[in-house]
N, C-alpha and C positions, 0 to 999 in steps of 0.2 A: 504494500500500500504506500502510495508517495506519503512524505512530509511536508506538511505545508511550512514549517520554519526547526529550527536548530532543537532538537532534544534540549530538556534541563542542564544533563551531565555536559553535552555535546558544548552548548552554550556556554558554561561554565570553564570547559577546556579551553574553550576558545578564546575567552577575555584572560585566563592567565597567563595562556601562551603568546598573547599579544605583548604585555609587557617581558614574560622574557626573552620572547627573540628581540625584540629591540635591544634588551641588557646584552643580550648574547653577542648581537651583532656590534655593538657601541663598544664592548672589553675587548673584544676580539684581537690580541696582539697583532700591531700594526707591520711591525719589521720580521714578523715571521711571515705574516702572508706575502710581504714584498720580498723574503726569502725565496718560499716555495713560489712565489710566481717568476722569477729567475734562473734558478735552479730547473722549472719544468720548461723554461722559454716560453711561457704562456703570456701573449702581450692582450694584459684585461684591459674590458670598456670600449673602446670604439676601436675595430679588429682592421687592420689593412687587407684588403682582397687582391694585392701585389697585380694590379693594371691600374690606368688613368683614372679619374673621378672625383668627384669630391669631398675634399679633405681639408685636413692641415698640416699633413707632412709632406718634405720633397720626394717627388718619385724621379721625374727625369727632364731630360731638355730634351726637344723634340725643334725639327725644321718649322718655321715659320709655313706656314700655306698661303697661298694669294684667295684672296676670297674673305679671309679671317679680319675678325676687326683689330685697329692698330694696337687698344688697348693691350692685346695677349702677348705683346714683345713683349721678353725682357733686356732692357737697353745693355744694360750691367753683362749681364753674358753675349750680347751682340756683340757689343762693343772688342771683346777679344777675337774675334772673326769676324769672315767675310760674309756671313750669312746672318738673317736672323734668325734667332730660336723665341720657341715660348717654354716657360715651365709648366709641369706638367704635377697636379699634386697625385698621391695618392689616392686611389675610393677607397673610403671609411664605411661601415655600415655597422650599428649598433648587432651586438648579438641578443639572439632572443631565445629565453631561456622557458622551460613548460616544464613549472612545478605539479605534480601528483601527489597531494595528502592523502592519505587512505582514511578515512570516518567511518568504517566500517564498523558494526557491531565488537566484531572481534576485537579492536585495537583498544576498547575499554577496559580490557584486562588489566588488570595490577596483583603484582605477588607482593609478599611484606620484604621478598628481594630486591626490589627494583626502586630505583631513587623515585622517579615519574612511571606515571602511566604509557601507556604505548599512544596513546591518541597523544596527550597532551606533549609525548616529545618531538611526537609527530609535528607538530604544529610550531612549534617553538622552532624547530628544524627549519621547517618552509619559512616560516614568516624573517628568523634570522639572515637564510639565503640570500633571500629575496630582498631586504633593505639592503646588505654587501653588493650584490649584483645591479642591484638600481645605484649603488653610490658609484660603482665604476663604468656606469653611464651601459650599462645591460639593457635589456625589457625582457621582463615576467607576465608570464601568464598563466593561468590554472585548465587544465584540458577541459572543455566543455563549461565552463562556469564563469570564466575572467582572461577577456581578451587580453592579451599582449600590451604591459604598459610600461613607460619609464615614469612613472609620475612620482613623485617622493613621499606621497603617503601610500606606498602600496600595499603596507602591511594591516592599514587601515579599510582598503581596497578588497584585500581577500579575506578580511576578516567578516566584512558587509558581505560579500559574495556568500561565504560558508551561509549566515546564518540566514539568509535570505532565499537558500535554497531548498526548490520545493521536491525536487528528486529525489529517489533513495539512493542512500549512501552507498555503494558501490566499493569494493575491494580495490578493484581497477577502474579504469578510466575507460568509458563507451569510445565506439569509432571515432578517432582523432587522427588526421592526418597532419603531421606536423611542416614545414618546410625542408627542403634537404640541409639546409646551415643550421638549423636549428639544433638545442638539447633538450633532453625528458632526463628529471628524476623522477623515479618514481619510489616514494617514501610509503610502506606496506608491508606488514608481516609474512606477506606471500604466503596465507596459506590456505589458498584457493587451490584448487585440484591443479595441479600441474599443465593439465593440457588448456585449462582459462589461459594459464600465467604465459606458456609458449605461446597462445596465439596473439595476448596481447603485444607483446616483445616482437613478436616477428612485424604485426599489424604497424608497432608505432615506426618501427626500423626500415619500412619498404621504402620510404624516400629517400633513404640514407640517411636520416638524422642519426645522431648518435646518444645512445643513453645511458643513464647510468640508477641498478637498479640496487634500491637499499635495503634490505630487510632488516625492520626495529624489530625487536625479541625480547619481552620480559626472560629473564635469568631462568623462573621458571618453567619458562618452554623447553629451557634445551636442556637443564640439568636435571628434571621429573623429580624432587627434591619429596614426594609422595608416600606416605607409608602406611597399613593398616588398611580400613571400607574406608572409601573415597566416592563421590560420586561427582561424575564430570559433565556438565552440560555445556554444550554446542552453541553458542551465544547467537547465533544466526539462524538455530530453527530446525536444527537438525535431530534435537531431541537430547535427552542424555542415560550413561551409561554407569555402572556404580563397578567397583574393582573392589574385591573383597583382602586381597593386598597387593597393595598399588605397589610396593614394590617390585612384585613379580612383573612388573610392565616395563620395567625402567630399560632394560637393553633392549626390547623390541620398539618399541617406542621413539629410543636414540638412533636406533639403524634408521626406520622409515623417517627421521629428520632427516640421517644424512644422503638416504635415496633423494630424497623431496629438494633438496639443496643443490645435492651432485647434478642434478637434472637442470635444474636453473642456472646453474653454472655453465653446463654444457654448452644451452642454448646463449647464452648472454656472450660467452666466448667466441659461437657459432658468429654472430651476429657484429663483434668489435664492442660489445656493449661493458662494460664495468657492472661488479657484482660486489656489495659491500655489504658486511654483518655489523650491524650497532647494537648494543644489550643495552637497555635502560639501567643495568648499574652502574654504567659506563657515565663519564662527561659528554653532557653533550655537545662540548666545543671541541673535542677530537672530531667528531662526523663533520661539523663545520670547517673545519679545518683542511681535514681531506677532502673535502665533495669541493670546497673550492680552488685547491690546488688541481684538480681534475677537470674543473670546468673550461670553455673556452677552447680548446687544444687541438679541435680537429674538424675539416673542413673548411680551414682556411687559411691551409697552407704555414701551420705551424709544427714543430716538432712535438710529440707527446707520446710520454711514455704510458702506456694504458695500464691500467691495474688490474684486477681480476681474481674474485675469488678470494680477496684476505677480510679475516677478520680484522675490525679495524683497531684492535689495541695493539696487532703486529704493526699495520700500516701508519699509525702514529707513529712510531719507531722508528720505520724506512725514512731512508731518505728521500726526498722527493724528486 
């Protein structure tokens, strides 16, 4: 059944996560990021497309043409020869980036492991992103909900969006074709039946855009920390199941994660896309930190080393 406006809890997530991705995004160590964005050669905010166009950096000197107006000499470089020239800037084109929150039922999970909720780190996530990427002159948009913008209250923007939304909350993002320059995060537990998550993955990738997909995990997803009658219900409708000792569940349980992962892996490698694990007892200025030294870096002719498949307390470590 649609929603006509944002759940209580949903609501609630969303006005905390508003101030702290702003916190998030405003601490955010300055000279690390212009580290890692050195270090990956990732040049943020308005990207050069290496032809003619309009800019503000030099690209090249080029013959004068008869036809042109005089204005386009430049006297200063004529002047050393016998021809004229015009200068020629670089095309600049904003990059534009398409964040995916997942609101789904499921992300409302909390174990007494985990610092945040899975929604509400969710959101702290994007809405952080997205103020950094609007400061380096980016444009953010949300798939299906919040066109594409560079406007400076963006976090404001998708937080109106979220709560103003009358559709059901969705795991993943419906048919969205992105631009081929473009990037998707997509911020979600992934734990939709695998063959949803391949076909979204492949769907968003057939322009070529490039993406990068994050799976948030309470602590107790993947460590089934469980012992004794448990009883598990399916927060989406599936029903629920009681385990008389939940122990006994615990390695079959952790294989079919690391099936259910190894698979998303596969595909997201198939594809050039980046595959990252965040656990909510984790900081969540480590995810911030990597997803934006990652962003940026391909499809326009930059160098970038991809990453793939780490958990992201090894990939804080790495260097970038």
């Amino acid at each position: 059944m649609a929603k006509t406006a944002a759940a209580p809890e949903e609501a609630q997530a969303i006005g905390h996560a508003v101030g702290g991705g702003r916190t998030l995004a405003a601490t955010m160590p300055r000279l690390i990021l212009e580290a890692r964005r050195v270090a990956a050669t990732i040049i943020h905010g308005l990207h050069g497309r290496r032809r003619a166009g309009p800019g503000e950096n030099f690209w090249q000197y080029r013959r004068f043409m008869s036809g042109e107006p005089a204005s386009r000499v430049d006297w200063r470089r004529s002047a050393r020869d016998d021809h004229l020239y015009v200068r020629e800037q670089e095309w600049e084109a904003a990059h534009t980036v398409w964040i995916w929150p997942d609101r789904s039922a499921s992300m409302s999970f909390k174990s007494t492991l985990a610092l945040d909720g899975k929604l509400e780190r969710t959101l702290v996530i994007a809405f952080a992103l997205a103020e950094v990427l609007i400061e380096g002159g980016e444009r953010v948009g949300i798939p299906g909900l919040m066109r594409a913008t560079a406007s400076r209250n963006v976090i404001e923007r998708m937080a109106e969006a979220m709560l103003h939304d009358a559709g059901n909350r969705t795991s993943l993002p419906a048919s969205f074709t992105p631009s081929p320059r473009a990037e998707i995060v997509l911020l979600s537990d992934f734990w939709s039946p695998i063959a949803e998550v391949e076909r979204t993955i492949a769907q968003l990738s057939a322009t070529h855009a490039h993406g990068h997909a994050v799976q948030i995990v309470d602590p107790a997803e993947e460590t089934f920390p469980y012992t004794g009658r448990v009883e598990f219900v399916e927060p989406e409708g599936a029903g629920a199941i009681t385990a008389g000792r939940a122990e006994t569940w615990r390695a079959d349980y952790q294989a079919r994660i690391d099936r259910h992962r190894a698979a998303i892996r596969a595909e997201t490698d198939r594809l050039g896309w980046s595959f990252i694990i965040h656990r909510t007892d984790r900081p969540a200025s480590d995810l911030l930190l990597a997803l934006h030294a990652r962003l940026g870096g391909t499809g326009g002719g930059f160098d970038f080393e991809r990453w793939r498949g780490t958990d992201i307390a090894d990939a804080a470590e790495a260097p970038a």
